[in-house]
N, C-alpha and C positions, 0 to 999 in steps of 0.2 A: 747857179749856186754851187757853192765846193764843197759837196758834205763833209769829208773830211777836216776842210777847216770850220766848220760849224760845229763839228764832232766835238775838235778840240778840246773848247772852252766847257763841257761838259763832264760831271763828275761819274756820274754813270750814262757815256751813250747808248741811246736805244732809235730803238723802229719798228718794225711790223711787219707779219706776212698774212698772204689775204688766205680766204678758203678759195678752193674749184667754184667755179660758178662760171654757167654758159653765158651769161649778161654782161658781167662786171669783170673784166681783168682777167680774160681767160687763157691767157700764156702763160708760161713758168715767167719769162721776164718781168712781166708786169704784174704777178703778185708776190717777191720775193725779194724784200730790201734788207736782207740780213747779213750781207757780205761788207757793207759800209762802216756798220756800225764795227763790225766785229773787225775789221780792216783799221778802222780806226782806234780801239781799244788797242789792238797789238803796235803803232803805231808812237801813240803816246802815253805808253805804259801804264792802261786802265784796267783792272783787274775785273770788274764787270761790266756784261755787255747785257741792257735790259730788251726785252722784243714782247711789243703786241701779236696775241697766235691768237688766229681762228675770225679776223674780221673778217666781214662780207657784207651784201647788201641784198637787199630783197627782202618778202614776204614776211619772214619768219621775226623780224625787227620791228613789225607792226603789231604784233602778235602781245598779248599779254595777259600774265596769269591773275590778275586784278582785274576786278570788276570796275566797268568805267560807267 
């Protein structure tokens, strides 16, 4: 897939960077896709670039402050 052409046809592109975690995506390369979108906003003259911060995976996602 060509993000940048997928970016395109998008009014505000976006993406996401993940948290540190020893399990899941633990290089900077592999939790940091924000240079795409923002590559592509400057690209086809998008004034905003929207980003998911702070995903992760593990424990604390099973966790909940309601009673079940």
């Amino acid at each position: 897939m060509d993000a940048l052409q997928t970016f395109r046809s998008l009014t505000v592109p976006q993406s996401e960077f993940w948290a540190q975690s020893s399990e899941h995506r633990s290089s900077d390369e592999d939790r940091f896709f924000i240079k795409e979108a923002a590559s592509a906003a400057d690209i086809y003259g998008k004034q905003l670039v929207a980003e998911e911060g702070m995903t992760s995976i593990g424990p604390q996602w099973s966790e909940s402050l309601a009673p079940i």
